[in-house]
N, C-alpha and C positions, 0 to 999 in steps of 0.2 A: 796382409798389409799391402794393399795396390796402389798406394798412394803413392807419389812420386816421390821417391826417395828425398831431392833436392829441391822444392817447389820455393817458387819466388819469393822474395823478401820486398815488402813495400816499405818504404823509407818510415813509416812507422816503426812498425816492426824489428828496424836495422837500430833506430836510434833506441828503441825499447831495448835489445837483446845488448846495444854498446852498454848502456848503465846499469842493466841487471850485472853485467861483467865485473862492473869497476865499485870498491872500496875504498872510502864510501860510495853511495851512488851518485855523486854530484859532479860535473863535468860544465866546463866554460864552453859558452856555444863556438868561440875561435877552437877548441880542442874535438869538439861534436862535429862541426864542418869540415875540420882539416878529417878526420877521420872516416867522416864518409865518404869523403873524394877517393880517398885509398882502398876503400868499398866500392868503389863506383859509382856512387851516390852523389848527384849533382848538390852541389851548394843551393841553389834555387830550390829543390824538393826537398831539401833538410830541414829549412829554415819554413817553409809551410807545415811541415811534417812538428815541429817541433811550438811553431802557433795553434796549432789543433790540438796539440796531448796537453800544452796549457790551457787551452780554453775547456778542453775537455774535466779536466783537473789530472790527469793521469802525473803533469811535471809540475812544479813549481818554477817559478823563475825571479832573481832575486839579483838587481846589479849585473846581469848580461851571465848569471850562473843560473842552471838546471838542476834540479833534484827531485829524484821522483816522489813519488806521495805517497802516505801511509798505505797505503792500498799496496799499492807497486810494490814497495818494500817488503812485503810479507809475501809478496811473489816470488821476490827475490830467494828469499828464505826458504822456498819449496823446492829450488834449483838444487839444496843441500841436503843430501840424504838427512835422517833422522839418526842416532847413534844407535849401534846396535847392543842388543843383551845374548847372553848365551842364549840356546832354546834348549828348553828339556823336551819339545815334542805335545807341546800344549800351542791352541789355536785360540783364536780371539774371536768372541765372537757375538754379534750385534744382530738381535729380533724387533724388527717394526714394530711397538703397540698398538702407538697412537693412531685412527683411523681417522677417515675426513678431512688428509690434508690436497691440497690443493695439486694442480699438475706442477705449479709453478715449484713449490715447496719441491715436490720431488725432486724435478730435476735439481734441483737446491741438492738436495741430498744425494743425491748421487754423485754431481762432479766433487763435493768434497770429498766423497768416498775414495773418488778415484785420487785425488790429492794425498789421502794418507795412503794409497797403496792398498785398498782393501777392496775385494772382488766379492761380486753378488753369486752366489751361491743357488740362491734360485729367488724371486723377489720380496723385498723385506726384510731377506735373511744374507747378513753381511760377513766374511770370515778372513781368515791369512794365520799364520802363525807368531804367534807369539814371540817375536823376536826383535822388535823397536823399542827404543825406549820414546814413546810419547803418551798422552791421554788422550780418549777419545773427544772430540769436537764436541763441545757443548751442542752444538747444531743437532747430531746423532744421540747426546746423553737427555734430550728434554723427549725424544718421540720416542727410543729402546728400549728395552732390557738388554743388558749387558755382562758376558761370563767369559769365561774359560775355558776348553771341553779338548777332551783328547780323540780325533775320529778313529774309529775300528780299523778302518779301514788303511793302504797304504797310504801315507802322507803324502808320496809324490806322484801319485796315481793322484790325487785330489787337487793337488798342484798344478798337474797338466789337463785338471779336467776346469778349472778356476781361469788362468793365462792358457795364450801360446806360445808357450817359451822357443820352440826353436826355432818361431817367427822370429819372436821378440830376438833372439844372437843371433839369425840371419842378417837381420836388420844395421845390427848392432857394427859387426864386422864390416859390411857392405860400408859405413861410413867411415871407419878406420881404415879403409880402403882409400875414399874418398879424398878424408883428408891426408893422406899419406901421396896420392896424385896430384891434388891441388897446387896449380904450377901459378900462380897469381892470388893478390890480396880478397879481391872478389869475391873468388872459387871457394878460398879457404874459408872467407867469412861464411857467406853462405849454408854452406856444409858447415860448419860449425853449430849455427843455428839452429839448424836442425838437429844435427846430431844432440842438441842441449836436450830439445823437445822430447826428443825420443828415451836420451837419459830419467826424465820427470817419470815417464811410467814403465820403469823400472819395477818390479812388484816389490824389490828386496829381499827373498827370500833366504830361509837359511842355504849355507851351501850344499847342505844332504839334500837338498832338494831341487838345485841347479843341473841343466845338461853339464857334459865338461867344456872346455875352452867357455866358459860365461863371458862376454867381452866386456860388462861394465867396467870391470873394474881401470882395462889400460883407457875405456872414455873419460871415466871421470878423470884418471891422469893426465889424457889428452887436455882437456876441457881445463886444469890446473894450470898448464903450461903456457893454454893458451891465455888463461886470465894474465897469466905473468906477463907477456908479449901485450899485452893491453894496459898492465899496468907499466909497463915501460915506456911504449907510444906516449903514453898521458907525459910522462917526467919529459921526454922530448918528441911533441907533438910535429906532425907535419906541420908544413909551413898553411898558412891559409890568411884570407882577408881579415881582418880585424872587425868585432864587432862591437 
């Protein structure tokens, strides 16, 4: 992972990641403004920033209020692990049939792949263990075949042949790091942000199959606290211009 740990946030972005935070997602553009000022985010690039994701349809806007759009909202939804089930040690697992789809379609399939947490195995052939409770995407159930299967072989041997996991808790810590230096609104948001990002591709795995010290689980706590503090700002917003 050589990507910059902390890479910039364009005032997109920042007003995307404020309402992905907030319950419901709807926020007054006085509460969006005051709030990116506290980010560091001028009033002038907020309010462009927030006529583009309406024109784009990403927000709605309704009486000088924002809400994101169906779309969005199911984005939202992916920032929420899925609930877990016990595993008995069964993998899940998904075979390409259909042939002669397109490049487009694929890439289709794959980043939803990656949205449920499931790693390509070698290609076409899609797996993880059986331990979420969700279905698979219609998108995956019209081109698959779809089963169950226990591998011979060590399950976490497969695991770290699947992810890199102790990329992926390097990573992880590095941000708990992060936000735990974060000496200004800024800093924290930012890292915040990312550290959400980095939460999404999470694999899930069960925990026989995690290094030790796994860091998810104090980010998503982090990440809980810090909705709280968002959800608080909102009840007494900075001050800002009235719009």
């Amino acid at each position: 992972m050589s990507r910059p740990l902390v890479p910039p946030v364009p005032a997109r972005s920042a007003v995307l990641s404020l309402l992905l935070g907030a319950q419901p997602p709807t926020l007054s553009g006085r509460e969006i403004v005051g709030a990116m000022g506290l980010f560091g985010i001028s009033e002038s690039a907020t309010r462009v920033a927030l006529s583009r994701m309406v024109a784009s349809g990403d927000l709605t806007r309704h009486d000088g209020t924002y809400t994101l759009s169906d779309r969005l909202v199911r984005r939202q939804q992916d920032v929420t692990a899925p609930d877990r089930r016990e595993w008995t040690g069964t993998w899940e697992v998904a075979v390409v049939t259909t042939t002669g789809r397109s490049a487009a379609d694929r890439v289709a399939l794959r980043s939803e792949m990656a949205r449920q947490r499931v790693a390509e195995l070698r290609e076409g052939v899609w797996t993880r263990p059986a331990n979420l409770r969700r279905r698979w995407p219609d998108s995956l159930l019209e081109v698959s075949t779809c089963f169950e299967a226990r591998p011979l072989d060590d399950p976490a041997v497969l695991a770290g042949r699947l992810w890199d996991l102790p990329a992926w808790s390097a990573r992880g810590h590095a941000y708990l790091d992060a936000i735990g230096k974060a000496d200004d609104e800024p800093t924290r948001f930012v890292t915040m942000v990312a550290a959400v990002h980095h939460l999404q591709t999470d694999p899930l795995l069960p925990d026989e199959l995690l290094p030790d010290d796994w860091p998810a689980g104090e980010l998503d706590a982090t990440y809980d606290r810090y909705r709280g503090w968002l959800a608080a700002m909102r009840d007494d917003p900075p001050a800002s211009p009235s719009t």
